[in-house]
Every structure is written in C-alpha cells, then in structure tokens.
C-alpha positions, 0 to 999 in steps of 0.5 A: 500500500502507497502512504500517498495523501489521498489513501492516508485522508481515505484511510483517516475517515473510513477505517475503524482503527483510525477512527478509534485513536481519534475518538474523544472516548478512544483511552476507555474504549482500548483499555476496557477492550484490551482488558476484557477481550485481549488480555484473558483471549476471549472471543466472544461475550454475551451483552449482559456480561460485557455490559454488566462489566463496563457498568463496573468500568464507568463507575470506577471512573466517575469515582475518580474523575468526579463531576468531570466523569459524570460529564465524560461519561453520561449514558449506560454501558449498554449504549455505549456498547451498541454506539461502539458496534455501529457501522460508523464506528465498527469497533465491535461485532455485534450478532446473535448466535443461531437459536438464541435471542441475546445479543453476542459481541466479539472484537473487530480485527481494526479494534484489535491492531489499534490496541496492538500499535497502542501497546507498542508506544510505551518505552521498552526497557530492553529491545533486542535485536540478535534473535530478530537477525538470527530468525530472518537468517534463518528463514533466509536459509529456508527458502532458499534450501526449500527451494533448491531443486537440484539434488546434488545441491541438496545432499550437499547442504544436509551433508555440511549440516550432518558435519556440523551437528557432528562438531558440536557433538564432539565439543559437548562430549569434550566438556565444551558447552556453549549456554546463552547468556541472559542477555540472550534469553530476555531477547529470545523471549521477548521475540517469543511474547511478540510473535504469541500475541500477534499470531492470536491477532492474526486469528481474528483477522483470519476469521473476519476473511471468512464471515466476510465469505459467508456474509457474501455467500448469503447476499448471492443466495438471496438475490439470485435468480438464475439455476441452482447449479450455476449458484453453486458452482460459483460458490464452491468455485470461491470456496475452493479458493479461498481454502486453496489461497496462500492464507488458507494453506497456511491456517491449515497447516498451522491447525494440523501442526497444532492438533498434534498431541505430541506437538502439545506435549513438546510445547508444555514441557519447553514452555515449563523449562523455559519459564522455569529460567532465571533470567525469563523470570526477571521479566516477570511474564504473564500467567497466561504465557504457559498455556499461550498453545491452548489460547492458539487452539480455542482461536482457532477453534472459532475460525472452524466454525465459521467455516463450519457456518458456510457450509451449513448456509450451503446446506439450507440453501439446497433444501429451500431451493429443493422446496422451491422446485416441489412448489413449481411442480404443483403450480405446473400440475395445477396450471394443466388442470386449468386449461383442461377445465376451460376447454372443457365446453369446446373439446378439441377436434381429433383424438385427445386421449387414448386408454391402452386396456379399458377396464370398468372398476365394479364396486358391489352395494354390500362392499360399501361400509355402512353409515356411522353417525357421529359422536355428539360430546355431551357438555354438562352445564357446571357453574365454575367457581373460584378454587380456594385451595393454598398452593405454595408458589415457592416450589416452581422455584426450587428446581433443579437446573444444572450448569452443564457450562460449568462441568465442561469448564472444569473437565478442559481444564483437568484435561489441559494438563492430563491426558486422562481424567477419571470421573472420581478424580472430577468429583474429588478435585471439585465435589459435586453441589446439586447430587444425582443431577451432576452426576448425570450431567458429567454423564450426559457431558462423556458421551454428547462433548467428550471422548469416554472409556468405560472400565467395567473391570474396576468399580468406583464408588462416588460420594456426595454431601445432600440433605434428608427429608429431616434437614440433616446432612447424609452422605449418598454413594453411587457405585459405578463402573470406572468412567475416563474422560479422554483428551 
C-alpha cells in the first residue's frame, strides 16, 4: 500500500482503527477492550456480561474523575456498547448466535491492531535485536534450501549440516558447552511474547476473511435468480479458493501442526523449562504465557466454525431451493388442470386421449361400509367457581437446573494438563453441589462433548454431601463402573 495523501485522508475517515485513536472516548474504549477481550483471549461475550462489566468500568471512573466523569461519561454501558458496534464506528461485532435471542459481541480485527500499535508506544526497557537477525537468517536459509531443486545441491547442504551437528557433538562430549547468556534469553523471549500475541491477532483477522465469505455467500443466495447449479458452482468455485489461497494453506497447516498431541506435549514441557529460567523470570511474564498453545487452539477453534457456518448456509440453501422446485411442480400440475377445465365446453377436434386396456372398476352395494353417525360430546352445564385451595408458589422455584457450562469448564481444564481424567478424580478435585443431577450431567457431558472409556473391570464408588427429608446432612454413594474422560 502507497502512504500517498489521498489513501492516508481515505484511510483517516473510513477505517475503524483510525477512527478509534481519534475518538474523544478512544483511552476507555482500548483499555476496557484490551482488558476484557485481549488480555484473558476471549472471543466472544454475551451483552449482559460485557455490559454488566463496563457498568463496573464507568463507575470506577466517575469515582475518580468526579463531576468531570459524570460529564465524560453520561449514558449506560449498554449504549455505549451498541454506539461502539455501529457501522460508523465498527469497533465491535455485534450478532446473535443461531437459536438464541441475546445479543453476542466479539472484537473487530481494526479494534484489535489499534490496541496492538497502542501497546507498542510505551518505552521498552530492553529491545533486542540478535534473535530478530538470527530468525530472518534463518528463514533466509529456508527458502532458499526449500527451494533448491537440484539434488546434488541438496545432499550437499544436509551433508555440511550432518558435519556440523557432528562438531558440536564432539565439543559437548569434550566438556565444551556453549549456554546463552541472559542477555540472550530476555531477547529470545521477548521475540517469543511478540510473535504469541500477534499470531492470536492474526486469528481474528483470519476469521473476519471468512464471515466476510459467508456474509457474501448469503447476499448471492438471496438475490439470485438464475439455476441452482450455476449458484453453486460459483460458490464452491470461491470456496475452493479461498481454502486453496496462500492464507488458507497456511491456517491449515498451522491447525494440523497444532492438533498434534505430541506437538502439545513438546510445547508444555519447553514452555515449563523455559519459564522455569532465571533470567525469563526477571521479566516477570504473564500467567497466561504457559498455556499461550491452548489460547492458539480455542482461536482457532472459532475460525472452524465459521467455516463450519458456510457450509451449513450451503446446506439450507439446497433444501429451500429443493422446496422451491416441489412448489413449481404443483403450480405446473395445477396450471394443466386449468386449461383442461376451460376447454372443457369446446373439446378439441381429433383424438385427445387414448386408454391402452379399458377396464370398468365394479364396486358391489354390500362392499360399501355402512353409515356411522357421529359422536355428539355431551357438555354438562357446571357453574365454575373460584378454587380456594393454598398452593405454595415457592416450589416452581426450587428446581433443579444444572450448569452443564460449568462441568465442561472444569473437565478442559483437568484435561489441559492430563491426558486422562477419571470421573472420581472430577468429583474429588471439585465435589459435586446439586447430587444425582451432576452426576448425570458429567454423564450426559462423556458421551454428547467428550471422548469416554468405560472400565467395567474396576468399580468406583462416588460420594456426595445432600440433605434428608429431616434437614440433616447424609452422605449418598453411587457405585459405578470406572468412567475416563479422554483428551
């Protein structure tokens, strides 16, 4: 792109990012947002809990500023919310999922970048540069090995990286072990925390490509007018493009790559080791660095279903357009009926219609079935009376309703670290509230959202706390089959 001055003014007053730093509320709007959605990697939050949040936000700050904030910031969150998602300002996604009725609000890649080039303006207390040389180096060196196509070049490259890898074998076998200094590791790791944080802003943009296809999709689906075929031909035309593009081969290599579990395990053990070091202690990184892989994943897992939407978009076109064809059958059938009708006084000349085998179909007077007169319900003539008797309303609000979302939060995070997890260990890790219910809904959960192995050979009581009919506290016990929860 050309920074000449017409694409800079354009880029000034129709890019969200550029209107964000120019707005008057851009310092609450970024931190807010970085806090909420950037910081804990979350995708997308439902308008009551981002509401509820920013309502705590402006509080705080009409506290702080005094009479000053309650000037600055005079409406309630939710307007604020609903004003930051406007097309003018395009800060925020606003949609609601299929089934639900509560609106959903999600970052937009612009909001995203504006807080990434915020971040970066506040002075760095060390900015390194070595591992930035060694790592274009090397991918220097990738390229033009990955793309050398003689062999003999090739034999010759791996033959001196044999050679080499020898050499340094032979110095650490001779006590030579040459360590990075913390210097090194603060530049290392520092390139690594950048890299993290920019790919999960990649992801966004990534997902905002493909709803953009979709968005398209649907537009071309409602407005056309020609055959079906044509239609999806051009659709699955630039489907396939899309998945087939630089940036589509590239996000599923990554995923592949990614949903190896020897590749997880890899990573979780040098991200251990790593953070374990002094010197990347000093810098004192952030708690979520550990499990950086399993944000990678859970972005990635949102990307998924938007594709996993095109198609189901697909899908529900063919069975309309199915529809659509059925309908014009009848109309066709009811259009032959019409003009059979209307020549029905002046029949045309000629044979109209001919009968292979003539037949008369006889129906005897006896096969008939007798009339049947029908049953007239007898209506008693009662006068209703008020009811008198004394219910108790309290019991429609005592049912029982458990928080599957809960559950499944807690077996993830079990399983983040564990291959395995026994539905006992569940149960003593976090103790069950609300007895049999739970119990049945970590059932319900093994086999509709994760992958279960039943031991019939090994039996595992499970215990609860519950109350008695005399409102004392007993203890109930299940005895059930070994039940694992699989990675």
């Amino acid at each position: 792109m050309t920074l000449d001055f017409a694409t800079l003014d354009a880029l000034r007053t129709h890019h969200p990012a550029w209107r964000l730093l120019r707005s008057d509320h851009a310092p609450l709007v970024t931190s807010f947002l970085h806090r909420v959605f950037v910081l804990p990697n979350v995708r997308v939050m439902a308008a009551a809990d981002l509401a509820e949040a920013l309502e705590d936000e402006l509080y705080a700050l009409r506290l702080q500023l005094g009479e000053k904030g309650e000037t600055a910031f005079p409406k309630p969150g939710l307007e604020y919310l609903s004003d930051w998602a406007a097309p003018d300002k395009g800060w925020l996604r606003k949609f609601y999922k299929p089934g639900t009725d509560e609106a959903q609000f999600d970052l937009t890649p612009a909001t995203e970048k504006a807080i990434a080039w915020l971040s970066q303006l506040s002075e760095r207390q060390f900015v390194g540069t070595e591992s930035r040389l060694l790592t274009l180096f090397d991918l220097l060196k990738q390229m033009s090995e990955g793309s050398e196509a003689d062999p003999a070049k090739r034999i010759a490259d791996l033959q001196k990286k044999r050679d080499e890898i020898d050499a340094e074998i032979s110095r650490v076998v001779a006590g030579d072990v040459p360590l990075l200094d913390d210097t090194a590791l603060k530049d290392r790791f520092q390139q690594f925390m950048q890299g993290a944080r920019e790919l999960l802003a990649d992801f966004r943009e990534v997902e905002h490509n493909f709803r953009q296809l979709d968005r398209r999709v649907r537009e071309r689906i409602a407005l056309w007018d020609g055959s079906k075929g044509a239609l999806l031909e051009e659709i699955m035309g630039e489907r396939d493009s899309i998945a087939d593009s630089d940036q589509g081969r590239s996000f599923r290599a990554f995923w592949d790559f990614l949903l190896s579990s020897r590749r997880q395990e890899e990573l979780s053990e040098l991200l251990d080791r790593v953070l374990a070091l002094p010197a990347v202690t000093d810098l004192k990184p952030d708690g979520r660095t550990r499990r950086v892989h399993y944000d990678w994943m859970e972005a990635g897992e949102h990307t998924q279903r938007t594709v996993a939407a095109l198609s189901q978009q697909l899908r529900r076109f063919l069975d309309d357009q199915a529809w659509l064809e059925n309908r014009r059958i009848m109309d066709i059938l009811h259009a032959i009926e019409g003009k059979a009708m209307a020549l029905r006084e002046a029949p045309p000349a000629g044979v109209v219609m001919e009968i292979t085998e003539s037949q008369a179909y006889i129906v005897l007077a006896m096969e008939r079935p007798l009339f049947k007169p029908a049953v007239k319900p007898i209506i008693a003539q009662l006068t209703l009376e008020a009811g008198e008797q004394d219910i108790d309303p309290s019991v429609m609000f005592e049912q029982v309703v458990v928080d599957k979302a809960r559950l499944t939060r807690h077996i993830r995070q079990v399983l983040q670290d564990r291959a395995q997890v026994t539905l006992r260990e569940l149960v003593a890790t976090q103790p069950m509230r609300q007895g049999l219910a739970e119990l049945v809904a970590y059932l319900q959960l093994g086999s509709d959202v994760f992958s279960v192995v039943v031991d019939e050979n090994v039996p595992e009581p499970l215990e609860w706390q519950a109350m008695s009919a005399s409102g004392q506290s007993v203890t109930r016990t299940a005895n059930l089959a070994r039940v694992i929860f699989m990675r």
